[in-house]
C-alpha positions as CSV (number, residue, x, y, z in Angstrom):
1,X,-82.4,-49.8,-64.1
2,X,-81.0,-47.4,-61.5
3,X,-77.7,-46.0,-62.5
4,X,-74.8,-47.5,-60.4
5,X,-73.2,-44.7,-58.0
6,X,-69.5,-44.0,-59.1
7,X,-66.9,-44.4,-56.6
8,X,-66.0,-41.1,-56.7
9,X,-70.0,-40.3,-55.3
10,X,-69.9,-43.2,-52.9
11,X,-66.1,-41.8,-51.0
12,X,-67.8,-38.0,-51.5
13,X,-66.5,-35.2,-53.5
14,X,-62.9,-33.6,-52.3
15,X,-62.9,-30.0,-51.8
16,X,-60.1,-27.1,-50.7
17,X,-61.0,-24.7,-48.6
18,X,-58.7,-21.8,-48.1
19,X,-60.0,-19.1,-44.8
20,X,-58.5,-16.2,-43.8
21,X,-59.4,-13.4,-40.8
22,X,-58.0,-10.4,-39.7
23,X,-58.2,-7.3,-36.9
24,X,-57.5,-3.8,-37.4
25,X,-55.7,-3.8,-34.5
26,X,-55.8,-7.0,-32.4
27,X,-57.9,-6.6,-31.2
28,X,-59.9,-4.0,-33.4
29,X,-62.0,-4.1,-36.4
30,X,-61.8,-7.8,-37.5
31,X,-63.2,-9.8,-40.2
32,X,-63.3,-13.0,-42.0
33,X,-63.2,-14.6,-45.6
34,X,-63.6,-18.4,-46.5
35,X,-63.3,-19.7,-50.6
36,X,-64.6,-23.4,-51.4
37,X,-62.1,-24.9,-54.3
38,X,-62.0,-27.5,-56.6
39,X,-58.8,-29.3,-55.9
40,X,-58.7,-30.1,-59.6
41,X,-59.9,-27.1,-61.6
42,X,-59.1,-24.2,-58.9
43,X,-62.7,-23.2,-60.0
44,X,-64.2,-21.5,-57.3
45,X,-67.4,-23.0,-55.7
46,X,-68.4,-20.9,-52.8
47,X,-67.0,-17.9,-51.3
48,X,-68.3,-16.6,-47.6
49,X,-66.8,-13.4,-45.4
50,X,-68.6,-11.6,-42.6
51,X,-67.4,-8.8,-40.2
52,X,-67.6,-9.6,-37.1
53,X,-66.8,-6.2,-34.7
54,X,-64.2,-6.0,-32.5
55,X,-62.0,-9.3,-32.1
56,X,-58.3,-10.5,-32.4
57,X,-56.9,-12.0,-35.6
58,X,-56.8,-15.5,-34.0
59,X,-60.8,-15.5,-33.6
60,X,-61.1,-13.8,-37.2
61,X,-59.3,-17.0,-38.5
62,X,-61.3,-19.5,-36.6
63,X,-64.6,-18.0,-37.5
64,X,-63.2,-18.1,-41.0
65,X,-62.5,-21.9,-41.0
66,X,-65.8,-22.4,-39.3
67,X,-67.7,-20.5,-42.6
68,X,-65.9,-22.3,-44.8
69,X,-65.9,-26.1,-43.5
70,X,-69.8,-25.1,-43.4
71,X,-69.7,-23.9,-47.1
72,X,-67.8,-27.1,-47.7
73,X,-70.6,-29.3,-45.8
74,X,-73.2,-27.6,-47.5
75,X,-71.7,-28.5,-51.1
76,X,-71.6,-32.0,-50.1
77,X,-71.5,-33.5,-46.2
78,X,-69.2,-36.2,-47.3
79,X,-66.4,-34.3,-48.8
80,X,-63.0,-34.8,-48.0
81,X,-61.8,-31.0,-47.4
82,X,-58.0,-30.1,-47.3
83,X,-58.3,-26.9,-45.5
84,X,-55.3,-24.4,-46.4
85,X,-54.5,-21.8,-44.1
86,X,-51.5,-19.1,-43.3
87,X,-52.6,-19.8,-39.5
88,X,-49.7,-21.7,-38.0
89,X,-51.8,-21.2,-35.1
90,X,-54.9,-22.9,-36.3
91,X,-53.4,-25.0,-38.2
92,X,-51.2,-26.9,-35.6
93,X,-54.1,-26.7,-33.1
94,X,-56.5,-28.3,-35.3
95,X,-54.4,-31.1,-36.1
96,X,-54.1,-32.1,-32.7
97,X,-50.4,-31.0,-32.6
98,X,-50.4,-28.2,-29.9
99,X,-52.4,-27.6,-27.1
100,X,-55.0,-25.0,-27.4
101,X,-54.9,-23.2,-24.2
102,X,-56.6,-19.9,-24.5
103,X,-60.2,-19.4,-23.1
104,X,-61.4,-17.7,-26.3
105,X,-60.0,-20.8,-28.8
106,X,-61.2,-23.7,-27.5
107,X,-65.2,-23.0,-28.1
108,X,-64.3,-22.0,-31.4
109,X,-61.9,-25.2,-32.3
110,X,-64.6,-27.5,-30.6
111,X,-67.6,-25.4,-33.5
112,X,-65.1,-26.6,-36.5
113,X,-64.4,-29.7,-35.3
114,X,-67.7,-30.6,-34.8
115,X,-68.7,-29.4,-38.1
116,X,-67.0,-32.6,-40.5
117,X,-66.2,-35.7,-38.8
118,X,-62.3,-35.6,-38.3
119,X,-61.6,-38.1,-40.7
120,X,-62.9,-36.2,-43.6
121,X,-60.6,-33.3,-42.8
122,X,-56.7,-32.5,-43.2
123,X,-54.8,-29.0,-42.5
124,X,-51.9,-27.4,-44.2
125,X,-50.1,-24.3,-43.5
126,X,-49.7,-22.6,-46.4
127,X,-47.8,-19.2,-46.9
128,X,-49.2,-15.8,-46.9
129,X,-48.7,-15.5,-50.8
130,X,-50.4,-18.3,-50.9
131,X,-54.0,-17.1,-49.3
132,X,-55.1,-14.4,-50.9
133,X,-58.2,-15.2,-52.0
134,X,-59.5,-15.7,-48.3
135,X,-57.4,-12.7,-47.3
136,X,-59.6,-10.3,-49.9
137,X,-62.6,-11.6,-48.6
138,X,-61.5,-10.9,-45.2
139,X,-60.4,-7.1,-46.4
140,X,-63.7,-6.7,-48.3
141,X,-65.6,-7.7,-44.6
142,X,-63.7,-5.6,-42.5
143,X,-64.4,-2.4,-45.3
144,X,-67.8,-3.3,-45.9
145,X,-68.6,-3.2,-41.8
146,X,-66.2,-0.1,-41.5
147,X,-69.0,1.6,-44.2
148,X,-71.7,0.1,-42.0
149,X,-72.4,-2.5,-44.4
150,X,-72.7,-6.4,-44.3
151,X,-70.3,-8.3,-47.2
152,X,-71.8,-8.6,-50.6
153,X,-70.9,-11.6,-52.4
154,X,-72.3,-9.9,-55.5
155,X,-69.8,-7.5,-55.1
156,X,-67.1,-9.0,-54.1
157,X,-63.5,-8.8,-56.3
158,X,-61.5,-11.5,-54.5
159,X,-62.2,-14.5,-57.0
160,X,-60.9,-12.4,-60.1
161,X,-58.3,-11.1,-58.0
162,X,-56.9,-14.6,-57.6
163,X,-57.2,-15.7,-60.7
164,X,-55.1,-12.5,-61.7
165,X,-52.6,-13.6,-59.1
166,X,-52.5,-17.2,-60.7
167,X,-51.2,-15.6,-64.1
168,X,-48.6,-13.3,-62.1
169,X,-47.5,-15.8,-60.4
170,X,-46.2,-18.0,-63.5
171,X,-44.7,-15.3,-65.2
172,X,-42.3,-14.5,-61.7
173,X,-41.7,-18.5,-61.7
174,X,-40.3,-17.8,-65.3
175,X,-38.9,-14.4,-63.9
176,X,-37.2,-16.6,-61.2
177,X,-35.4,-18.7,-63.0
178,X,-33.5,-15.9,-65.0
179,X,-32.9,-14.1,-61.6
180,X,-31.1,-17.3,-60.3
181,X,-28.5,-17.3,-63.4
182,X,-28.3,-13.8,-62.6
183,X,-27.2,-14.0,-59.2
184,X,-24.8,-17.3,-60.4
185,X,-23.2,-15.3,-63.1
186,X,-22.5,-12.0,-60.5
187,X,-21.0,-14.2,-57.7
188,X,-19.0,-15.9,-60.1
189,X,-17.6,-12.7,-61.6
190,X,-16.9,-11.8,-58.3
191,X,-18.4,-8.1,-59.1
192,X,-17.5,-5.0,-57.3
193,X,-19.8,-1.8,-57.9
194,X,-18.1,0.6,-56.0
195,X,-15.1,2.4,-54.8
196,X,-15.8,2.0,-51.1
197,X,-16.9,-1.8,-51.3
198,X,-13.1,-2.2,-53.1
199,X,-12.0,-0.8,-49.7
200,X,-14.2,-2.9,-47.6
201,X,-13.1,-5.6,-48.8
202,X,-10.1,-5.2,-48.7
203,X,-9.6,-4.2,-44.8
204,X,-12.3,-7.1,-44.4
205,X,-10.4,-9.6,-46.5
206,X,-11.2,-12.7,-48.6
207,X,-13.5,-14.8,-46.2
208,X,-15.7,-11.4,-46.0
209,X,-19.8,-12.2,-46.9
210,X,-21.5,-10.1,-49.7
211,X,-25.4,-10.0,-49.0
212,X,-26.3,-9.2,-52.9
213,X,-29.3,-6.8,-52.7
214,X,-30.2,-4.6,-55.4
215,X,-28.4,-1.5,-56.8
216,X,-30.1,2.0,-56.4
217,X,-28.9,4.4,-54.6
218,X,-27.0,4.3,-51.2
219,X,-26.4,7.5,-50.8
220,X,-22.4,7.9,-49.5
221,X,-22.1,3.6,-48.7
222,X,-20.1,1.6,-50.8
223,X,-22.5,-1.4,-52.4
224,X,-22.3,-4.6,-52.9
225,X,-22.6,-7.1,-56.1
226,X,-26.2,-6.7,-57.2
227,X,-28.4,-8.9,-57.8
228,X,-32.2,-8.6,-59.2
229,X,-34.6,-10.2,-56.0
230,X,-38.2,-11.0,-56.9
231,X,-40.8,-9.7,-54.8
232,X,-41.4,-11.5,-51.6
233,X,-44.6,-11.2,-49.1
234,X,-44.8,-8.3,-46.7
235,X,-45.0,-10.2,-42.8
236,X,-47.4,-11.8,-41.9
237,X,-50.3,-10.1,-39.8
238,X,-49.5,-10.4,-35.8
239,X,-51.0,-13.8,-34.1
240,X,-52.6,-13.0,-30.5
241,X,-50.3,-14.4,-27.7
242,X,-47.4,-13.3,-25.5
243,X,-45.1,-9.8,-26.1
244,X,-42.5,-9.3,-27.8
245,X,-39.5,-7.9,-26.1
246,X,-36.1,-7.8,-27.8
247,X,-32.2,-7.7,-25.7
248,X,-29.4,-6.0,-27.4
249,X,-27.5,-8.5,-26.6
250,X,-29.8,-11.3,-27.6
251,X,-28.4,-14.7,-29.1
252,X,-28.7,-15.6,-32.9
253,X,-30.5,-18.5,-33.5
254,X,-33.6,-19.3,-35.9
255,X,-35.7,-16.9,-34.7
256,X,-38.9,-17.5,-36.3
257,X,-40.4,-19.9,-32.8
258,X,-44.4,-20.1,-33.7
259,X,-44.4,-21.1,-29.3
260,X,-42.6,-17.7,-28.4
261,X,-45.9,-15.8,-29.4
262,X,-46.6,-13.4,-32.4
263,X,-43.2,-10.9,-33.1
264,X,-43.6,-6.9,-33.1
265,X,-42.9,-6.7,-36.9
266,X,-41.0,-3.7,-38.3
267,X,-41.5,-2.8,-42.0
268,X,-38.4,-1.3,-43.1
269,X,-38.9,1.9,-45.8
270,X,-36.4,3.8,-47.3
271,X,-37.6,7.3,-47.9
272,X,-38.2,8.3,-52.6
273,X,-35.2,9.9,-53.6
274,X,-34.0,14.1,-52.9
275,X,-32.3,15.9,-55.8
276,X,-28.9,14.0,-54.1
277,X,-29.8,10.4,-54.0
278,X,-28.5,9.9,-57.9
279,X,-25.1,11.1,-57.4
280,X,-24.9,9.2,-53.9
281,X,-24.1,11.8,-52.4
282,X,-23.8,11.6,-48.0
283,X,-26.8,13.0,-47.3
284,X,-27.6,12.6,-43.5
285,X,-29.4,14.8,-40.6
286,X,-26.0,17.2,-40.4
287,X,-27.0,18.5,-43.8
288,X,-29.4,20.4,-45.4
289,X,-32.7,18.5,-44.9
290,X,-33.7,18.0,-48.7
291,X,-37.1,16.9,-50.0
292,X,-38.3,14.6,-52.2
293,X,-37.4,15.5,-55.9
294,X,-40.6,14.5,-58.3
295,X,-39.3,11.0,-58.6
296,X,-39.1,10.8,-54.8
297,X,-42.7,12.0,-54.5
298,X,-43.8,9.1,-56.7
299,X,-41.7,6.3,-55.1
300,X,-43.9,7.1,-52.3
301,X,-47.1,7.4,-54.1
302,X,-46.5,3.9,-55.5
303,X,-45.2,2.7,-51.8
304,X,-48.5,4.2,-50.1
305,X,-50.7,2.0,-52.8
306,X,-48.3,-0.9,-52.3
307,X,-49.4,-1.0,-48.4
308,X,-52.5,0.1,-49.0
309,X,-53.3,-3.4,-50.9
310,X,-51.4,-4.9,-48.8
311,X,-53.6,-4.0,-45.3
312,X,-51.3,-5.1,-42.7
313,X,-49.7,-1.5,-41.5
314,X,-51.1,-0.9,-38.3
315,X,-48.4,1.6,-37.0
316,X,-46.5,4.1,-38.7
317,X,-43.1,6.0,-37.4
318,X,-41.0,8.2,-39.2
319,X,-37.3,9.6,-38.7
320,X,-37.8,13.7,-37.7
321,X,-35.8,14.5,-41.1
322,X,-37.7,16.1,-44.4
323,X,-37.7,13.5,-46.7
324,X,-39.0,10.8,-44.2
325,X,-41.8,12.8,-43.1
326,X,-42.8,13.3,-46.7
327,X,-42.5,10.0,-47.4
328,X,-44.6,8.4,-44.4
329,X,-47.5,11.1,-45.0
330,X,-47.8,10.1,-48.5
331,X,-48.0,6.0,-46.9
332,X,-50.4,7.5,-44.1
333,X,-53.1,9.5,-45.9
334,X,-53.8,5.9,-48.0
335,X,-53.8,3.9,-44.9
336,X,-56.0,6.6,-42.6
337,X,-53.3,6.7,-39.7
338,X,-50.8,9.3,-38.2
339,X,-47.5,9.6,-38.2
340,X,-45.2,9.4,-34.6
341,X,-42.0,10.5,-35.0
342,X,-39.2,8.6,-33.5
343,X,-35.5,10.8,-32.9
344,X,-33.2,8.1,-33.3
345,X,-34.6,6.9,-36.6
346,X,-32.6,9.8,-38.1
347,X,-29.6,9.3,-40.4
348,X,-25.8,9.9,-39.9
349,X,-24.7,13.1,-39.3
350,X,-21.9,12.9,-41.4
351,X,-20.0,16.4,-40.5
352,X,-18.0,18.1,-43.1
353,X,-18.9,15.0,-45.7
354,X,-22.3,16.5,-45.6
355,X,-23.6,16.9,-49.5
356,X,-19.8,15.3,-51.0
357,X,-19.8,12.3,-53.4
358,X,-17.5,9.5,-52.0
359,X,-15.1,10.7,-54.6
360,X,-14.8,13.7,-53.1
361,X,-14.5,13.1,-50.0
362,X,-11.5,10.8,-50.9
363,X,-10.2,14.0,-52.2
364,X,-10.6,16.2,-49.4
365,X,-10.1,14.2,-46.1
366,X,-8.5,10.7,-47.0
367,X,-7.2,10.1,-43.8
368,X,-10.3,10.4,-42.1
369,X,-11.8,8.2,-44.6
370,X,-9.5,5.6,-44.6
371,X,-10.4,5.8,-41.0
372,X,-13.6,5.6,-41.1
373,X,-13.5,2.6,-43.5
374,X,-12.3,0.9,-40.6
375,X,-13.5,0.7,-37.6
376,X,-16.9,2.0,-36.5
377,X,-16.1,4.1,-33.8
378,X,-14.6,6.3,-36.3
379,X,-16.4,9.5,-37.4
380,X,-16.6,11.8,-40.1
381,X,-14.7,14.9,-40.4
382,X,-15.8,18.3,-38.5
383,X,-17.8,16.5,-35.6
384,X,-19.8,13.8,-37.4
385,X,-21.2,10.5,-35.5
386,X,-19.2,7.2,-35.8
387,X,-21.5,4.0,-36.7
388,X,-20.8,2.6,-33.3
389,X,-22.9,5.5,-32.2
390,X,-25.8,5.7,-34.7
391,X,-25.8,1.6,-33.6
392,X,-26.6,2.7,-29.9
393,X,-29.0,5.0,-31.2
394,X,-31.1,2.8,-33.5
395,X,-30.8,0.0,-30.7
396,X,-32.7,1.9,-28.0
397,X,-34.8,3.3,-30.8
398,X,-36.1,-0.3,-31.4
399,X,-36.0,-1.5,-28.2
400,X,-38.5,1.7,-27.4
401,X,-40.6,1.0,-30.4
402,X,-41.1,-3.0,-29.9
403,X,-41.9,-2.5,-26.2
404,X,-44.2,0.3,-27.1
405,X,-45.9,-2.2,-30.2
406,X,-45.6,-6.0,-29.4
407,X,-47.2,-8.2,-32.1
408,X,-48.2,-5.3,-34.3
409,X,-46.9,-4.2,-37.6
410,X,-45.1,-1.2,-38.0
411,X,-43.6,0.7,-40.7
412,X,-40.9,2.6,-40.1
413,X,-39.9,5.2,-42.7
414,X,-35.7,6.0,-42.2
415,X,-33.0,5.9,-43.8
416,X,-29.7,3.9,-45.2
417,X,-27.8,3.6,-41.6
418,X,-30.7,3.1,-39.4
419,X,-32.1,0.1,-41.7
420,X,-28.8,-1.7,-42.1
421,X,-28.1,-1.3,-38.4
422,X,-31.2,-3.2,-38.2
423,X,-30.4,-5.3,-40.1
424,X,-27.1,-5.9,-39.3
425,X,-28.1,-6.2,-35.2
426,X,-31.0,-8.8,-36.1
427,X,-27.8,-11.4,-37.8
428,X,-25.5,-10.5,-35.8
429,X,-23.4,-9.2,-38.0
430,X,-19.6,-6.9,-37.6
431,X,-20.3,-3.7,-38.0
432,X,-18.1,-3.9,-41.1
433,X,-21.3,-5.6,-43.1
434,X,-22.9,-2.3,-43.4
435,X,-20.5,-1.8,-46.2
436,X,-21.6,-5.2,-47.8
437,X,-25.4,-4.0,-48.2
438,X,-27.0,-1.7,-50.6
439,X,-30.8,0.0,-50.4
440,X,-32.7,1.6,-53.0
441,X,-34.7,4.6,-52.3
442,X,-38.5,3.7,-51.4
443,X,-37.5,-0.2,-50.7
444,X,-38.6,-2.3,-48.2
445,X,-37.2,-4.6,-45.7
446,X,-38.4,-6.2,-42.9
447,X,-37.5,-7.3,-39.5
448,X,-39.5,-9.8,-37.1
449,X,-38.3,-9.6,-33.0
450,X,-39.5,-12.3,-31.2
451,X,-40.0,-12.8,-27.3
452,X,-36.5,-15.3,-26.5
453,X,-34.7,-11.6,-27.9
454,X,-34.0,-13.6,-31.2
455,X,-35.0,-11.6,-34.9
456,X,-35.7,-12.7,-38.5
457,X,-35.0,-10.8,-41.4
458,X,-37.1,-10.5,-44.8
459,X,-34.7,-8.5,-47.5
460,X,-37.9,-6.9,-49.9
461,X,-35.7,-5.1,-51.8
462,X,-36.6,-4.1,-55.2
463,X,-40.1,-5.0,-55.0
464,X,-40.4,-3.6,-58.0
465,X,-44.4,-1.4,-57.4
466,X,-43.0,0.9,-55.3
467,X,-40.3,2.1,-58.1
């Protein structure tokens, strides 16, 4: 007697299937990965990437949803697939949610939808984080036809990786969860780390914000309350549509618009520590240039293999001063690209407070300090530059590099000022805030400028490889 078919075979099996591309330039080298899942399990049934030559990232992520709604069909033509992608893009255009309007999408949405009959298929956006698995095999493409080689599936790494990431990733949830107390016990204590944030806040008074960011070494800034921050995803890699341009004077809104086109995405890396980072010392381009210190050097060895892994550098710039250069060529020899040097990515000159603790400079020039403490437009002893004019500085500085680099990524290796007036201009936040945020040496922020002039800010700090 035949066997009668469960209803489990009769609906078809259910699958996940998570795709990935990328371009080494958008368009530049570009390949694609695609991994087949168990929904149940996470065991991983099939796993296809290819490089494909030159092409943007949006046609490396369609060709990797094609490969794997093909592995899925393959498997078994009735599945009901859930495909996961970090592809707002794809993901909203294949749901029939926006329009697709560029010449070079539509053959390629009409090949995946044709592929599965709609009605076995749902998208979800999914974060970066999220993706890795398709974004190894995408990686391992692009270096297999960079050696002139076709992918291997034999030797491919991406499925252990995941699994690896699996484990990490429930020992940061339980990591999380003591961070959170953390960060409840400090703002309940109302902390106050240094000297200089006492006088902050003090000139600011009480309805003053404290962004709390870890402790580490601002050399000559007054910190804020720290707080331990788990590692969060470097941005995402550029989407291919309109260019970014960003307005000094641009309007704070939510910034992140998927419509307004893909941002020009600044990675934000303070330089490994000089022999006068410990004692916070003002160390800025008035000064005597130091270099690294031994500990500096390997900040930036661990930074370089951070990005490295991470693949998504495409540009690197670097303030004209010592330690930054070190820094970016240790980032630069990993990732095979040079280093452009932009002027006003340069620090502070802080005049005559050149190579003093803040103590000491309390001791020697206390009006000036007290001065300079608040307002911006007040400088440091002996000829130094206010922050009002590092803020015009760093402003056409960006507005030079995102014009020069829409919808690429680009690291940018400075120092304490230059990365909070980043920060502080993508909020829009009173100059006074740059007293209410602390950076480690060889941590990373990020900042995102989209086309409507509007920015969003990832605070990385404290990602705890590149220490």
């Amino acid at each position: 007697m035949p066997s009668v078919p469960s209803e489990a075979s009769e609906a078809g099996r259910r699958f996940v299937v998570e795709a990935d591309g990328g371009s080494r330039g958008n368009p530049g080298p570009a390949g694609y990965g695609a991994v087949v899942l168990d929904p149940t399990t996470g065991e991983t049934l099939a796993e296809a990437a290819e490089f494909i030559g030159v092409a943007t990232n949006n046609v490396a992520e369609y060709k990797g949803l094609i490969a794997g709604l093909r592995a899925a069909r393959e498997l078994d033509p009735a599945a009901r697939v859930r495909v996961r992608m970090d592809s707002k893009l794809v993901v909203e255009q294949m749901s029939g949610r926006w329009k697709i309007k560029h010449p070079d999408m539509k053959p390629l949405a009409a090949e995946a939808g044709r592929i599965l009959p709609p009605s076995q298929v749902t998208y979800e956006w999914i974060p970066r984080e999220r993706n890795k698995h398709a974004d190894r095999l995408a990686n391992e493409a692009m270096d297999a036809g960079k050696r002139g080689q076709r992918w291997e599936p034999s030797a491919s790494t991406a499925d252990l990786s995941a699994s690896a990431d699996a484990a990490a990733a429930r020992v940061v949830g339980d990591q999380a969860a003591g961070a959170a107390r953390a960060r409840a016990a400090l703002a309940g204590a109302g902390a106050v780390t240094s000297e200089a944030e006492a006088e902050a806040q003090a000139e600011a008074g009480p309805a003053s914000v404290v962004v709390p960011v870890p402790a580490g070494g601002a050399a000559g800034r007054g910190a804020s309350a720290s707080a331990r921050v788990l590692p969060t995803p470097l941005p995402d890699k550029p989407v291919e549509t309109a260019s970014a341009s960003v307005s000094s004077s641009a309007t704070v809104g939510w910034g992140a618009s998927a419509d307004l086109g893909a941002p020009a995405t600044f990675v934000l890396l303070r330089h490994g520590e000089t022999a006068l980072t410990p004692a916070k010392r003002f160390s800025g381009s008035g000064g005597t240039d130091p270099e690294l210190s031994a500990v500096g050097r390997g900040q930036a060895e661990r930074a370089a293999a951070a990005f490295a892994e991470r693949g998504t550098i495409e540009v690197i710039v670097s303030s004209p001063l010592r330690r930054c250069r070190e820094t970016a060529a240790a980032v630069a020899g990993r990732l095979g690209l040079d280093v452009h040097i932009e002027e006003g990515l340069r620090e502070t000159d802080f005049g005559a407070w050149e190579g003093l603790t803040f103590a000491e400079v309390r001791a020697r020039y206390p009006d000036d300090l007290d001065a300079w403490l608040a307002s911006a437009k007040a400088a440091p002893t002996g000829g130094g530059e206010s922050f009002a004019t590092v803020a015009r500085r760093v402003a056409a500085a960006r507005d030079r590099l995102v014009a020069a680099h829409p919808r690429r990524t680009v690291l940018a290796v400075t120092h304490v000022t230059p990365i909070k007036t980043l920060v502080r201009l993508a909020l829009g936040a009173p100059p006074e805030s740059l007293f209410r945020m602390e950076l480690s040496a060889a941590s990373v922020s990020a900042v995102a400028y989209y086309g409507d002039g509007n920015a969003s800010v990832r605070l990385l700090n404290d990602t705890g490889h590149l220490r």
